[in-house]
N, C-alpha and C positions, 0 to 999 in steps of 0.2 A: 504494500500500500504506500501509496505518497501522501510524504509530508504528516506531518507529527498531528492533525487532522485522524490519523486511521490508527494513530500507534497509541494512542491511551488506552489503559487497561480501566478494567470494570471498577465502579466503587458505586455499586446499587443504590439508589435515594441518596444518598447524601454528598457530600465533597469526594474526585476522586482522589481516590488511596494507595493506589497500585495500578504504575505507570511504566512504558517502555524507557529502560535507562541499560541498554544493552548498546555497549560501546559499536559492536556493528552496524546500528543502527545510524550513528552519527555521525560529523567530519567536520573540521574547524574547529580541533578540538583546543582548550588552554587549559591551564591550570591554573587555579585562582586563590587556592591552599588548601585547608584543613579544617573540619571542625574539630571542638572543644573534645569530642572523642575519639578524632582521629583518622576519620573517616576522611579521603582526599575529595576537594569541591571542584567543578569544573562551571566551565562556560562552554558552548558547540549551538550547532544546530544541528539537526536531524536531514540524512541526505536528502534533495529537493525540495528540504525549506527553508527560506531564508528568516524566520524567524529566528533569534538568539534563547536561549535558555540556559539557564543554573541550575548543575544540580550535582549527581555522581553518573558513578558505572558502574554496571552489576558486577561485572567482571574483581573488580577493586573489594567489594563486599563479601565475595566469595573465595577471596584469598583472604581476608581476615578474618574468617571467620563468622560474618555477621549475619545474625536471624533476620534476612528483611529479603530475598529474594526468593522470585518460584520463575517455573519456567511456562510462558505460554505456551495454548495448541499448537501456535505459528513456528517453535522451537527457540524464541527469541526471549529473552531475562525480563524480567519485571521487579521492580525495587518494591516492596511497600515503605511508603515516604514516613507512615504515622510509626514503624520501628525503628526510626531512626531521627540523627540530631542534623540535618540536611532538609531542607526545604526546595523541593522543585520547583521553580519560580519561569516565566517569562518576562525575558528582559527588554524587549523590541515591541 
């Protein structure tokens, strides 16, 4: 799917919770640092959109260890946001 439009994951009635944060999915990637846990922050967009967003990479949580990722149908990572000290944010 194109554009970050088709890559949100489900969070039923209320705010979503679990989102595509799976490094293949992105390009224009920065590093922007760290949160207070340790967890590395970035800045990217997701390929074919030029929107900008903050957030992580699945990838990054699942070498440390961290309870906050599943894998979708699609085979691609999904962060849930509400387990961790990282805010997925839109920055553009």
């Amino acid at each position: 799917e194109k554009g970050a439009r088709g890559l949100f994951g489900g969070g039923g009635g209320g705010g979503i919770s679990s989102l595509f944060s799976d490094i293949r999915l992105k390009e224009k990637i920065e590093k922007t640092g760290v949160s207070p846990s340790g967890i590395p922050m970035y800045e990217f967009n997701y390929i074919g959109d030029s929107s900008r967003y903050s957030g992580t990479m699945a990838q990054d949580l699942l070498a440390m260890g961290v309870d906050a990722v599943s894998v979708h149908e699609s085979g691609y990572y999904q962060v849930n946001y509400n387990n961790i000290d990282v805010d997925m944010r839109q920055i553009n």
